[in-house]
Biotite code that builds the C-alpha atoms (Angstrom):
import biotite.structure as struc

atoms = struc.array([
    struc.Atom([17.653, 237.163, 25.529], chain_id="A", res_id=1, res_name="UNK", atom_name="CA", element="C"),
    struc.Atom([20.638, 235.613, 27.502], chain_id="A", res_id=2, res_name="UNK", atom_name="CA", element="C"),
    struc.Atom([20.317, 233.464, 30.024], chain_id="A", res_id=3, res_name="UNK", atom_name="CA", element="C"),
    struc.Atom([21.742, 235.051, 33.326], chain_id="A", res_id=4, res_name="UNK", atom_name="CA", element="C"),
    struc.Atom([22.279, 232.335, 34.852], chain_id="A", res_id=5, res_name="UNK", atom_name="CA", element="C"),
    struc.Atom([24.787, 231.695, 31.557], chain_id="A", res_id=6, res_name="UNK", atom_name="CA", element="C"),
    struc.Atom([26.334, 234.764, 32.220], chain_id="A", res_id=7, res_name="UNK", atom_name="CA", element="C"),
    struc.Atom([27.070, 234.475, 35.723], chain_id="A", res_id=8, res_name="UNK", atom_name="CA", element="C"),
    struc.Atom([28.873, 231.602, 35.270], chain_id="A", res_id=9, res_name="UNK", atom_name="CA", element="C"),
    struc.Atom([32.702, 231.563, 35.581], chain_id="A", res_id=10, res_name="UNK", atom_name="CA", element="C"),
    struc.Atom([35.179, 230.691, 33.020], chain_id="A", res_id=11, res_name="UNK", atom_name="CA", element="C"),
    struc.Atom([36.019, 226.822, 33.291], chain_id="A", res_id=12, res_name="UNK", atom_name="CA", element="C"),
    struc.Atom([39.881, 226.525, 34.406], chain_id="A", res_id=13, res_name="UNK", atom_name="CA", element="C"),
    struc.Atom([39.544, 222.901, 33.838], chain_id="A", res_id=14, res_name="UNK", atom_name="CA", element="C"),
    struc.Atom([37.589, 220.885, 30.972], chain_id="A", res_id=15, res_name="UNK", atom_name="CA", element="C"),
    struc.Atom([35.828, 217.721, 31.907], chain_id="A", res_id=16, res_name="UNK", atom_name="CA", element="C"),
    struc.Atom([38.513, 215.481, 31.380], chain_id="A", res_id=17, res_name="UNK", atom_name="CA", element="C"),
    struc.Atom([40.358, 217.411, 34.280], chain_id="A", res_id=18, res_name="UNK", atom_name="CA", element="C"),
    struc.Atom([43.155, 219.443, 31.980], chain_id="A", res_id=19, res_name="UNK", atom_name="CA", element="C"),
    struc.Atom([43.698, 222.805, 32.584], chain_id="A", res_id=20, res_name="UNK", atom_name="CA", element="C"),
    struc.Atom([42.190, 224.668, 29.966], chain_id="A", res_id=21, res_name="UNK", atom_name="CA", element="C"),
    struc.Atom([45.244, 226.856, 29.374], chain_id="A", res_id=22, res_name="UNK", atom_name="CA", element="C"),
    struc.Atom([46.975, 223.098, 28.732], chain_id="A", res_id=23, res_name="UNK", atom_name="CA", element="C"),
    struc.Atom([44.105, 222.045, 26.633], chain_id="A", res_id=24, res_name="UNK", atom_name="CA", element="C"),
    struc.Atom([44.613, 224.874, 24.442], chain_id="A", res_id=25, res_name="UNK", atom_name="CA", element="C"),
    struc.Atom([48.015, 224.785, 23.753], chain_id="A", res_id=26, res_name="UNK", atom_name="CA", element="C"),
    struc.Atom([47.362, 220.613, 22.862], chain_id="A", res_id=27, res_name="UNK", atom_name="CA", element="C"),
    struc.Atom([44.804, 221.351, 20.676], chain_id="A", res_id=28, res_name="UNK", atom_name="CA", element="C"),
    struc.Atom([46.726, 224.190, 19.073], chain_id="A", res_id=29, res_name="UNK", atom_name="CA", element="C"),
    struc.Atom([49.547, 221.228, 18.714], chain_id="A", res_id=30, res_name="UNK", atom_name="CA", element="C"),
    struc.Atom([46.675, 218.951, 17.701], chain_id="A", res_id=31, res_name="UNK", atom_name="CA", element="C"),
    struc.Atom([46.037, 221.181, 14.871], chain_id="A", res_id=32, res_name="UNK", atom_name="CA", element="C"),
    struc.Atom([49.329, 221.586, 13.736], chain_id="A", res_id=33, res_name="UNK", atom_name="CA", element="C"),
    struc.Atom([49.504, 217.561, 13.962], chain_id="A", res_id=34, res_name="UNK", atom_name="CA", element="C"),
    struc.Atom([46.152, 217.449, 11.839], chain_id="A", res_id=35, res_name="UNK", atom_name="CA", element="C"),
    struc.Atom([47.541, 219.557, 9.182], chain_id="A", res_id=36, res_name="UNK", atom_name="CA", element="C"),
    struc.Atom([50.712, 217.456, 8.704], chain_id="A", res_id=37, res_name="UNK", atom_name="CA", element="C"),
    struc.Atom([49.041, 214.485, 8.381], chain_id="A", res_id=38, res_name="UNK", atom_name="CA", element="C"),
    struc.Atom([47.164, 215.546, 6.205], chain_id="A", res_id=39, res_name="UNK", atom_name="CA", element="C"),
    struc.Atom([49.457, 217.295, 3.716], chain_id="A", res_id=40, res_name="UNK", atom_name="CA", element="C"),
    struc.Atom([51.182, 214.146, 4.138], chain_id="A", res_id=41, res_name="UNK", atom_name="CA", element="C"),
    struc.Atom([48.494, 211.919, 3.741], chain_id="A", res_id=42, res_name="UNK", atom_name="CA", element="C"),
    struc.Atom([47.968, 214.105, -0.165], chain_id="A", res_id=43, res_name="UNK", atom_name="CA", element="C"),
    struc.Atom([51.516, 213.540, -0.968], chain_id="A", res_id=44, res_name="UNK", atom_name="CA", element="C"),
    struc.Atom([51.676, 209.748, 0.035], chain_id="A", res_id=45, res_name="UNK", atom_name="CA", element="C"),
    struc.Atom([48.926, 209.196, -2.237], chain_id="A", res_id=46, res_name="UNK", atom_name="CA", element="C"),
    struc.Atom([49.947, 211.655, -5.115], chain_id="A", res_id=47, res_name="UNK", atom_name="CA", element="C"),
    struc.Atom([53.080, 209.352, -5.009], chain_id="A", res_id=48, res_name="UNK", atom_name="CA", element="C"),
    struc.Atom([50.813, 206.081, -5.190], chain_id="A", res_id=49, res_name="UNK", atom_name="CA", element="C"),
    struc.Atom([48.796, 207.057, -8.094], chain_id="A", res_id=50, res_name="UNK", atom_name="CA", element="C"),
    struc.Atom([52.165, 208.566, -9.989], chain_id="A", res_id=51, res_name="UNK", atom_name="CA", element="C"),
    struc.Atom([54.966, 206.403, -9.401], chain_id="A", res_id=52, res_name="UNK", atom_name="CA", element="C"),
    struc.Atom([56.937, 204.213, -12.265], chain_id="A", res_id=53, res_name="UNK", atom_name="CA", element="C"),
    struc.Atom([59.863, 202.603, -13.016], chain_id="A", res_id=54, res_name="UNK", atom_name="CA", element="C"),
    struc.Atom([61.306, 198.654, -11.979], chain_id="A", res_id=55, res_name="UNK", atom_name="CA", element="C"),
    struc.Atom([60.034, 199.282, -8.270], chain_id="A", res_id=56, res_name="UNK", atom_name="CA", element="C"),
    struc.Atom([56.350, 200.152, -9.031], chain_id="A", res_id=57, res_name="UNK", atom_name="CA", element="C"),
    struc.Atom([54.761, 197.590, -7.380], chain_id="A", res_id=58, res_name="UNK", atom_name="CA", element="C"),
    struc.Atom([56.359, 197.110, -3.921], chain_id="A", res_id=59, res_name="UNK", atom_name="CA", element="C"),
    struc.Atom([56.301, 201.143, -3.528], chain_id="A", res_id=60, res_name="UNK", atom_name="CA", element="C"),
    struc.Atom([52.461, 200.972, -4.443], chain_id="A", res_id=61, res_name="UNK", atom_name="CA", element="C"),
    struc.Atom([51.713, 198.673, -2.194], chain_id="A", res_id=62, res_name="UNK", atom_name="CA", element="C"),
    struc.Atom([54.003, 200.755, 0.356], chain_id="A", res_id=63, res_name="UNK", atom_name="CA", element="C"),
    struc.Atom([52.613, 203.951, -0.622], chain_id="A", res_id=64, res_name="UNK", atom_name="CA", element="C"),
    struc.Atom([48.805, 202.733, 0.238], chain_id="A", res_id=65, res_name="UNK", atom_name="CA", element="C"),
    struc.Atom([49.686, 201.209, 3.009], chain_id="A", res_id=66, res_name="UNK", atom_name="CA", element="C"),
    struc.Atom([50.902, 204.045, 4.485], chain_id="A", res_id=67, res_name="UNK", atom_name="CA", element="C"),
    struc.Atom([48.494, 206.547, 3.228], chain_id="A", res_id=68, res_name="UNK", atom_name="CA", element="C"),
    struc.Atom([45.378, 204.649, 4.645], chain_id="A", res_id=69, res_name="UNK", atom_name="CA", element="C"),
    struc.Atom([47.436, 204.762, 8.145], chain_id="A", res_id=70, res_name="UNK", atom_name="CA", element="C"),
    struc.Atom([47.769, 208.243, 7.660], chain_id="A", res_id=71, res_name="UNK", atom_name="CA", element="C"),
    struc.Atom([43.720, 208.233, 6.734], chain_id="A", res_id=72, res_name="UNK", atom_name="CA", element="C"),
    struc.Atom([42.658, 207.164, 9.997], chain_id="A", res_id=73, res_name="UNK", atom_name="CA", element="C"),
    struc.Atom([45.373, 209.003, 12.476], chain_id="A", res_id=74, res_name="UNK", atom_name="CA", element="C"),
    struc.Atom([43.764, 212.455, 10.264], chain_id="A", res_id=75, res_name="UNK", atom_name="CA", element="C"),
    struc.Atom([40.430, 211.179, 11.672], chain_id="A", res_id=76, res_name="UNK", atom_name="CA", element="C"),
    struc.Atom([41.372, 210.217, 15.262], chain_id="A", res_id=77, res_name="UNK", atom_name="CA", element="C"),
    struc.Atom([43.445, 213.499, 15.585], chain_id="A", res_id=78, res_name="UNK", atom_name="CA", element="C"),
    struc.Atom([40.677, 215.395, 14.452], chain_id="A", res_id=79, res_name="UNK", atom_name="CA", element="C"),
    struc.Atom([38.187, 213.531, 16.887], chain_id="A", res_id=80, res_name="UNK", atom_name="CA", element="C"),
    struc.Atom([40.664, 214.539, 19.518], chain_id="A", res_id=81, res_name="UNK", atom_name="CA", element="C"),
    struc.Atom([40.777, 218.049, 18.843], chain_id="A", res_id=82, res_name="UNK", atom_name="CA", element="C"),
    struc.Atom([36.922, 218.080, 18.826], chain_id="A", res_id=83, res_name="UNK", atom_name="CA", element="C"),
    struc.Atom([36.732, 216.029, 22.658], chain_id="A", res_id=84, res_name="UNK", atom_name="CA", element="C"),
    struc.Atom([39.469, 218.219, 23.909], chain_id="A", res_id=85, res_name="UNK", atom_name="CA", element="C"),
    struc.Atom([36.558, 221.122, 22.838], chain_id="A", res_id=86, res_name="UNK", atom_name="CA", element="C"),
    struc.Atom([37.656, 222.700, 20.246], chain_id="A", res_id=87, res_name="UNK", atom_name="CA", element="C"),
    struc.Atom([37.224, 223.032, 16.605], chain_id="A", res_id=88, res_name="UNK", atom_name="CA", element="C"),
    struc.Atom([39.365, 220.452, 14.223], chain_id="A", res_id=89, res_name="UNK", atom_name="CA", element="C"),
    struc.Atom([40.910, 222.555, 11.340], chain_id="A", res_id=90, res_name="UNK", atom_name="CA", element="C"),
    struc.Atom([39.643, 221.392, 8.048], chain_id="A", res_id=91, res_name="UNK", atom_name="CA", element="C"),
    struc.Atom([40.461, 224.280, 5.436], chain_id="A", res_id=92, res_name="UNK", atom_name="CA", element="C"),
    struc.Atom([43.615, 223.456, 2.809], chain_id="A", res_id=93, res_name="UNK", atom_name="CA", element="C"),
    struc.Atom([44.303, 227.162, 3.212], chain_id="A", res_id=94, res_name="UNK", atom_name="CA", element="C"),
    struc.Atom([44.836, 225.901, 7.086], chain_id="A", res_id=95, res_name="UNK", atom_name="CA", element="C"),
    struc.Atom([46.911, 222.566, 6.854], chain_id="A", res_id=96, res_name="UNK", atom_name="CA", element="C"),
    struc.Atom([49.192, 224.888, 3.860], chain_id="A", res_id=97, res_name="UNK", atom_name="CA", element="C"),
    struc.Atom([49.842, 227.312, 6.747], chain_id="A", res_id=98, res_name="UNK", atom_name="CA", element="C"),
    struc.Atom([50.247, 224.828, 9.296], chain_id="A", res_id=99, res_name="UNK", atom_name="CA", element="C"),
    struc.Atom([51.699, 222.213, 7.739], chain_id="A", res_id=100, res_name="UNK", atom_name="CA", element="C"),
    struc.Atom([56.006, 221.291, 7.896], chain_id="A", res_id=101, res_name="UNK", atom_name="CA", element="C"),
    struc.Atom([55.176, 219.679, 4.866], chain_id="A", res_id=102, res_name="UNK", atom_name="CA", element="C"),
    struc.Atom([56.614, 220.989, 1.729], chain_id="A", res_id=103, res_name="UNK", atom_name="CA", element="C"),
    struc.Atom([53.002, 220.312, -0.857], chain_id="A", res_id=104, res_name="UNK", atom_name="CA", element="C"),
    struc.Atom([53.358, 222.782, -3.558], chain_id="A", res_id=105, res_name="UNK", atom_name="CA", element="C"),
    struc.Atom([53.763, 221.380, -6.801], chain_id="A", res_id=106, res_name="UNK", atom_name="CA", element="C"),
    struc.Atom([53.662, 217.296, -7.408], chain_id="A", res_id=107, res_name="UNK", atom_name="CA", element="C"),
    struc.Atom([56.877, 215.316, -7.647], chain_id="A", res_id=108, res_name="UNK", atom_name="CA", element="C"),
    struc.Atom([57.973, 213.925, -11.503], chain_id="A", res_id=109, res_name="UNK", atom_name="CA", element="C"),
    struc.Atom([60.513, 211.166, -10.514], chain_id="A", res_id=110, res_name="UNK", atom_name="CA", element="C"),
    struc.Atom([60.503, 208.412, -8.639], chain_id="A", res_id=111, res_name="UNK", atom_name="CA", element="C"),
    struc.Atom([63.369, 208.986, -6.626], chain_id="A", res_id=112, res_name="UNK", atom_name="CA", element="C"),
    struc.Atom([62.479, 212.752, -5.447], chain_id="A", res_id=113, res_name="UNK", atom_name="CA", element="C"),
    struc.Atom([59.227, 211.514, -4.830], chain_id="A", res_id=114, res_name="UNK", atom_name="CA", element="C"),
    struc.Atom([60.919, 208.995, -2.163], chain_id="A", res_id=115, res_name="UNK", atom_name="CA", element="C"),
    struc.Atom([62.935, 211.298, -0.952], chain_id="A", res_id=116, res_name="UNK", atom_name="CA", element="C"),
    struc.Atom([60.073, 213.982, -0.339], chain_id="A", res_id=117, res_name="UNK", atom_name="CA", element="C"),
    struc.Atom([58.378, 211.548, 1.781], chain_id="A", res_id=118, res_name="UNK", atom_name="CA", element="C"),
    struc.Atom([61.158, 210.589, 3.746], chain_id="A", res_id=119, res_name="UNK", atom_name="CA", element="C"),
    struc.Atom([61.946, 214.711, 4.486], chain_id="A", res_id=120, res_name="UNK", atom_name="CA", element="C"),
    struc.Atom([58.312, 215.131, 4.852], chain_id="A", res_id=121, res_name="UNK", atom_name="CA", element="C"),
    struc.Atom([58.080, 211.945, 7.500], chain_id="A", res_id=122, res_name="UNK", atom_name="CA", element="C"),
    struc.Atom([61.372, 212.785, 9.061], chain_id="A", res_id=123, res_name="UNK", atom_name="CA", element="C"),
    struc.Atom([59.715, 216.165, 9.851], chain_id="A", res_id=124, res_name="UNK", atom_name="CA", element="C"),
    struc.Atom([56.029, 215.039, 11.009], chain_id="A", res_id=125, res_name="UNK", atom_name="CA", element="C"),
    struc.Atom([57.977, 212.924, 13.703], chain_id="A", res_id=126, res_name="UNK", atom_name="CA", element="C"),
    struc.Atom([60.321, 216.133, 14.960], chain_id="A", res_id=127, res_name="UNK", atom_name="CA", element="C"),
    struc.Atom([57.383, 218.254, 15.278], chain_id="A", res_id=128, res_name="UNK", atom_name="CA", element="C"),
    struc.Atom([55.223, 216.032, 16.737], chain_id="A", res_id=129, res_name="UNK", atom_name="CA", element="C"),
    struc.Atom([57.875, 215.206, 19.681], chain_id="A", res_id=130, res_name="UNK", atom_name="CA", element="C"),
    struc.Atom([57.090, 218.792, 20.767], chain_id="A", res_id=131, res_name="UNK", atom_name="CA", element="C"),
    struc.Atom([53.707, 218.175, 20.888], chain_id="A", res_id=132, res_name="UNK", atom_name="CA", element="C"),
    struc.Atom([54.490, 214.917, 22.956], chain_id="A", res_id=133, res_name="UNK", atom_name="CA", element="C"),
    struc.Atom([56.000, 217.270, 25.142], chain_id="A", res_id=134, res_name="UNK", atom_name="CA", element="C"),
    struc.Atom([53.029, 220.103, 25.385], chain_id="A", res_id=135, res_name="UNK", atom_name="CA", element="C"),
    struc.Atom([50.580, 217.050, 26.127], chain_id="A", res_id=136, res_name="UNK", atom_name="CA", element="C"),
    struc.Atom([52.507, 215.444, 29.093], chain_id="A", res_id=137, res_name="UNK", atom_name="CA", element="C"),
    struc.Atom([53.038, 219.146, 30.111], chain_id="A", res_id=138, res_name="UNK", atom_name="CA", element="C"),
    struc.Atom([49.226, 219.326, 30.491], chain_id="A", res_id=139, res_name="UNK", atom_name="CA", element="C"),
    struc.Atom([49.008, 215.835, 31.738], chain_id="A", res_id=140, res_name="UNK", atom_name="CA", element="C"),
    struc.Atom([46.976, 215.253, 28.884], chain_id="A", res_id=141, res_name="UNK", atom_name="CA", element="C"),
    struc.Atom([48.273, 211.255, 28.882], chain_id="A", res_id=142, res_name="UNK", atom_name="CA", element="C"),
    struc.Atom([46.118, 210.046, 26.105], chain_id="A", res_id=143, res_name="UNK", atom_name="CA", element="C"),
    struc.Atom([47.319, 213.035, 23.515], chain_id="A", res_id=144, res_name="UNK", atom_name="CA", element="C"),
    struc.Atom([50.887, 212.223, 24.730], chain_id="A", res_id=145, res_name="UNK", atom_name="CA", element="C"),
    struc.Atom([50.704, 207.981, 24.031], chain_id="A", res_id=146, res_name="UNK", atom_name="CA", element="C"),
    struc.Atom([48.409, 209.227, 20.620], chain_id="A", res_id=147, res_name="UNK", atom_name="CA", element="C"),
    struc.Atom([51.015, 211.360, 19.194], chain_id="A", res_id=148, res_name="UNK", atom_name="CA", element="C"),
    struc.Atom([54.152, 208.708, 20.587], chain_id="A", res_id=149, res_name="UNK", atom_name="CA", element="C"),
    struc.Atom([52.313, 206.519, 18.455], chain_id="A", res_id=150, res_name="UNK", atom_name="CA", element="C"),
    struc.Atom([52.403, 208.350, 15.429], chain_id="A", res_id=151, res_name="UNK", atom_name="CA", element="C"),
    struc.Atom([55.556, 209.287, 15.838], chain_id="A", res_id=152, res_name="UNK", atom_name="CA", element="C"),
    struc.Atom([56.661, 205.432, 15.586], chain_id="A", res_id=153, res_name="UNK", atom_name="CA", element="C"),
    struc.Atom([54.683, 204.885, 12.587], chain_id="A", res_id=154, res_name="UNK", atom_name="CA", element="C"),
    struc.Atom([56.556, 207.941, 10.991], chain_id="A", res_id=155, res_name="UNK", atom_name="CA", element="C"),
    struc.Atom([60.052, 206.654, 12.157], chain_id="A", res_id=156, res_name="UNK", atom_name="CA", element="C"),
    struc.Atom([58.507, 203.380, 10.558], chain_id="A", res_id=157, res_name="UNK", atom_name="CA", element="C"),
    struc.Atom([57.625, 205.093, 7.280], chain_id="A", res_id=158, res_name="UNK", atom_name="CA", element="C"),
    struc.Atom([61.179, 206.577, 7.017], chain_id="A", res_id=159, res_name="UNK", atom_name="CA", element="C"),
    struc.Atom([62.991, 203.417, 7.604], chain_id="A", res_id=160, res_name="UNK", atom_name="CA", element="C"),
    struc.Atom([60.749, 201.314, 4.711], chain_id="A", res_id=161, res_name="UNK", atom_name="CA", element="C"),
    struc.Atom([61.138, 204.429, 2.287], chain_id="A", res_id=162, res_name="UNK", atom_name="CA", element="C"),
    struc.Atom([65.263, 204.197, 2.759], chain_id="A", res_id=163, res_name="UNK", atom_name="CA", element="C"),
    struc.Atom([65.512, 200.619, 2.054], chain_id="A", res_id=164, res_name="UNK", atom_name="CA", element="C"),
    struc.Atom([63.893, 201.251, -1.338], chain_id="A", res_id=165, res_name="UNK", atom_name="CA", element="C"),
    struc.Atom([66.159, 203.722, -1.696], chain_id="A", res_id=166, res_name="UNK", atom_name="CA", element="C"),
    struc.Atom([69.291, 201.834, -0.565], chain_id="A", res_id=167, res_name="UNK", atom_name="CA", element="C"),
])
């Protein structure tokens, strides 16, 4: 039996942070789509740890883990996010393959494609996640908007190491 006094209660406009829900929604859908980059990216960074060779093997390594354990703990604190902002945190590879900007199909042979994947694949995370900047401030959702600006540094960040290697 359902409570009635459950059912007589209106649809929240606002969650308890004080976001509308129509603007929580469309940041969490954002969120998501965040969630699923990182972590296609996060698989790829480390696919290109554990298989890189050649006379720059060691500093791109290091670079590569570095980077990967970054992109470790943003995939938990977006996903945290999602969760306080109420919803559910996608967590399905079918999902983040949908979602994702990330091209993840098949793993990288060389060294040099592998580089250049990840600076494509960074290059992209940042774009996309600029719009979601922009859906979060939208909503006044301030502490989506600085956690995504954030990211988007470290991504810039990632791209500029990756084409010094590469220079």
């Amino acid at each position: 039996m359902v409570n009635a006094a459950l059912q007589a209660k209106p649809k929240e406009t606002t969650s308890q942070t004080g976001i509308a829900r129509e603007g929580n929604d469309a940041v969490a859908q954002m969120l998501g789509d965040a969630l699923a980059d990182s972590f296609s990216l996060y698989l790829k960074t480390l696919g290109v740890h554990w298989n890189i060779v050649g006379p720059s093997f060691f500093g791109l390594h290091k670079l590569t883990e570095a980077q990967y354990q970054d992109l470790g703990a943003a995939i938990d604190a977006i996903a945290e996010r999602i969760r306080a902002l109420g919803h559910l945190a996608p967590a399905a590879f079918g999902d983040y393959a949908e979602r994702s900007v990330v091209e993840s199909k098949t793993t990288i042979a060389t060294a040099d494609q592998m580089i250049k994947a990840l600076i494509r694949d960074n290059e992209a995370v940042a774009r996309r996640l600029r719009k979601a900047v922009a859906a979060a401030d939208e909503a006044e959702d301030v502490f989506t908007a600085d956690m995504l600006t954030a990211r988007i540094g470290k991504h810039e960040e990632n791209v500029w190491m990756l084409k010094a290697v590469t220079a």
